[in-house]
Wavefront OBJ file of the C-alpha trace (Angstrom):
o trace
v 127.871 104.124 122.193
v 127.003 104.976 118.695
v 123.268 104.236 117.953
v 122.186 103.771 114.406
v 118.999 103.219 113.035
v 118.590 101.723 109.277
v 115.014 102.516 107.715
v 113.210 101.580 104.133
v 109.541 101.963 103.464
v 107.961 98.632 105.239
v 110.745 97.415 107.610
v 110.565 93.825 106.317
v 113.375 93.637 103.505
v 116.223 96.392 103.410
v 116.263 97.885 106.340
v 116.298 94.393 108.553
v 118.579 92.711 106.461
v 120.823 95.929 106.855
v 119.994 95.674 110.883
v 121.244 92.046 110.392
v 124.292 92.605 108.504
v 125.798 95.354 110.535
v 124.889 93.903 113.890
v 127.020 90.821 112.310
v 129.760 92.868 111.217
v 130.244 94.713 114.746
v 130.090 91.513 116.278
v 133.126 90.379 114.216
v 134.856 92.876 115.551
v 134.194 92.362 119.224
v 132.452 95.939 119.329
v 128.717 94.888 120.382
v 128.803 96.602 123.337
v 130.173 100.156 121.611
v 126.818 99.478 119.184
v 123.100 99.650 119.334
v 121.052 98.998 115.732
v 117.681 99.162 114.932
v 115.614 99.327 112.118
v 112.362 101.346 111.114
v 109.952 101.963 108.261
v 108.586 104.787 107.084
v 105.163 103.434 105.977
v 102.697 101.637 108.376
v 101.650 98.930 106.022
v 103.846 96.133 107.537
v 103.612 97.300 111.180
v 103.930 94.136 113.690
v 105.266 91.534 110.767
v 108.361 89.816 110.815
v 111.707 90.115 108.477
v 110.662 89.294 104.875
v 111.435 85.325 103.655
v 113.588 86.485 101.012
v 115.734 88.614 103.489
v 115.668 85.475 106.203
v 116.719 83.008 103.102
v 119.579 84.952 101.704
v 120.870 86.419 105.393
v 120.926 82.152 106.615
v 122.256 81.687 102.973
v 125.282 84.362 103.913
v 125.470 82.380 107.377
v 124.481 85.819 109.232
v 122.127 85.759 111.578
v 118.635 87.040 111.571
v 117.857 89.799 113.987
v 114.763 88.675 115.611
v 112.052 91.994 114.695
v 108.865 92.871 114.110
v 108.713 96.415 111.904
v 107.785 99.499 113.457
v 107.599 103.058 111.831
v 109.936 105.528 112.493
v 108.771 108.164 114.801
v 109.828 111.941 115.394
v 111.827 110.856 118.802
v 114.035 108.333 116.632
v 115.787 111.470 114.689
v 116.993 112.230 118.586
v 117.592 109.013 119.991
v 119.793 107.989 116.892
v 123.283 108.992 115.836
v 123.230 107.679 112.286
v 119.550 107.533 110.847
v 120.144 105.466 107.431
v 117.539 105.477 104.314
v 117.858 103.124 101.621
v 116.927 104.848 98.966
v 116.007 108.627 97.788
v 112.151 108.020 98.715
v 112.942 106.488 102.235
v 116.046 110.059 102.728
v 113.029 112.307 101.577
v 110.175 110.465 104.347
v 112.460 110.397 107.181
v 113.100 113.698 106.781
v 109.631 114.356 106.758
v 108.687 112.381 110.143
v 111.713 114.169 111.790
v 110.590 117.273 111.251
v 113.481 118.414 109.192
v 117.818 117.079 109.576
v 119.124 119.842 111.186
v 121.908 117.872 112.924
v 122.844 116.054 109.620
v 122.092 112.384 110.622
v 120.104 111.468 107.686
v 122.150 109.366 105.139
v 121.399 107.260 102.508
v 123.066 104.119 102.863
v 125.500 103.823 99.340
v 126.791 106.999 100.078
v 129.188 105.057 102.480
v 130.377 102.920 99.500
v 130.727 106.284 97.254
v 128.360 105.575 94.702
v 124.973 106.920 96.676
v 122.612 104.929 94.790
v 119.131 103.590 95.450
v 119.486 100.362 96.966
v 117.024 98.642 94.763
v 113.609 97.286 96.959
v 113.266 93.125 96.620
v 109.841 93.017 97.280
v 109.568 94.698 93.745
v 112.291 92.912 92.290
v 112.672 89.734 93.280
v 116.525 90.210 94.032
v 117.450 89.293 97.386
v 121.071 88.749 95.780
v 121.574 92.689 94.190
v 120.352 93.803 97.294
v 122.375 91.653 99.987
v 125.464 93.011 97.712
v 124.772 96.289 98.156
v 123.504 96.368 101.738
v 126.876 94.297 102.736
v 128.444 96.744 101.019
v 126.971 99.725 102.134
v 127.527 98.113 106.142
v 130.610 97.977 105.552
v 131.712 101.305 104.365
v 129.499 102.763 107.034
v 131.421 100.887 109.908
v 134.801 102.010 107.883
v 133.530 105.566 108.395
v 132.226 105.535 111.969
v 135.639 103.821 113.264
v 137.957 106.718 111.805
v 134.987 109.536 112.512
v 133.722 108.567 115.523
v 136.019 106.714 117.585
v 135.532 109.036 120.686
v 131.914 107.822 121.380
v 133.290 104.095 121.106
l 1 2 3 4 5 6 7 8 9 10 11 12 13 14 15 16 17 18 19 20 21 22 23 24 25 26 27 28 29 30 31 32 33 34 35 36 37 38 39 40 41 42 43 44 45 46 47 48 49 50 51 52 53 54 55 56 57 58 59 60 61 62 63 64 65 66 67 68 69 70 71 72 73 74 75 76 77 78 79 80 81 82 83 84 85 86 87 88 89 90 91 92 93 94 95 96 97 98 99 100 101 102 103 104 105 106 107 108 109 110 111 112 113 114 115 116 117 118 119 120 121 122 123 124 125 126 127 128 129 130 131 132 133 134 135 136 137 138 139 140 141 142 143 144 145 146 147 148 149 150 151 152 153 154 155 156
């Protein structure tokens, strides 16, 4: 079973649409059972509260469905219990690596470097733009499952 945790900094926009998206696109490949996703955040501020509006509207818009979750912070025992720890942007790669005490086993990724370009994915709740960010994350998702099926096929 590959385990895979996708963080940003409040666990209400990026990191549960991202928990939403890939649980879809395993699912579409009858692989649910190989799979366990989570999300985290690396701040407390939105501890206990529910996906953001903007990430339920545009994930019902995309006819995927919304991972029922409440955000939680990432904690030292995640970097262990995870195979793939995945940051959205170069803040969330630099705090994860903070609460995990280092990335010694190299499980800390940002999430665009599975698409090749490694950029930020931008935040909505700054921007406004559930639609740049859904592009990104679905692309991202995607190019992450691409790499896990030819890298890591023997823990399938």
């Amino acid at each position: 079973m590959i385990k895979i945790l996708f963080v940003c900094h409040g666990n209400i926009c990026r990191s549960t649409m991202a928990e939403s998206v890939m649980t879809y696109l395993v699912k579409q490949k009858k692989m649910e059972q190989s799979f366990y996703i989570n999300s985290a955040a690396t701040s407390r501020e939105e501890i206990g509260n529910p996906p953001h509006h903007g990430t339920v509207g545009k994930l019902r818009e995309m006819k995927i469905p919304v991972i029922a979750h409440r955000a939680v912070q990432m904690t030292m025992q995640d970097y262990n219990a995870y195979d793939y720890l995945i940051g959205m942007d170069t803040a969330n790669i630099r705090n994860m690596t903070r609460i995990a005490g280092g990335d010694n086993k190299g499980k800390i990724y940002k999430l665009l470097s599975f698409s090749g370009s490694g950029q930020d994915v931008a935040d909505p709740w700054y921007t406004g733009d559930f639609d740049a960010t859904y592009a990104d994350v679905i692309e991202g998702c995607k190019g992450l499952l691409a790499y896990i099926l030819k890298n890591d096929r023997d823990k399938l």
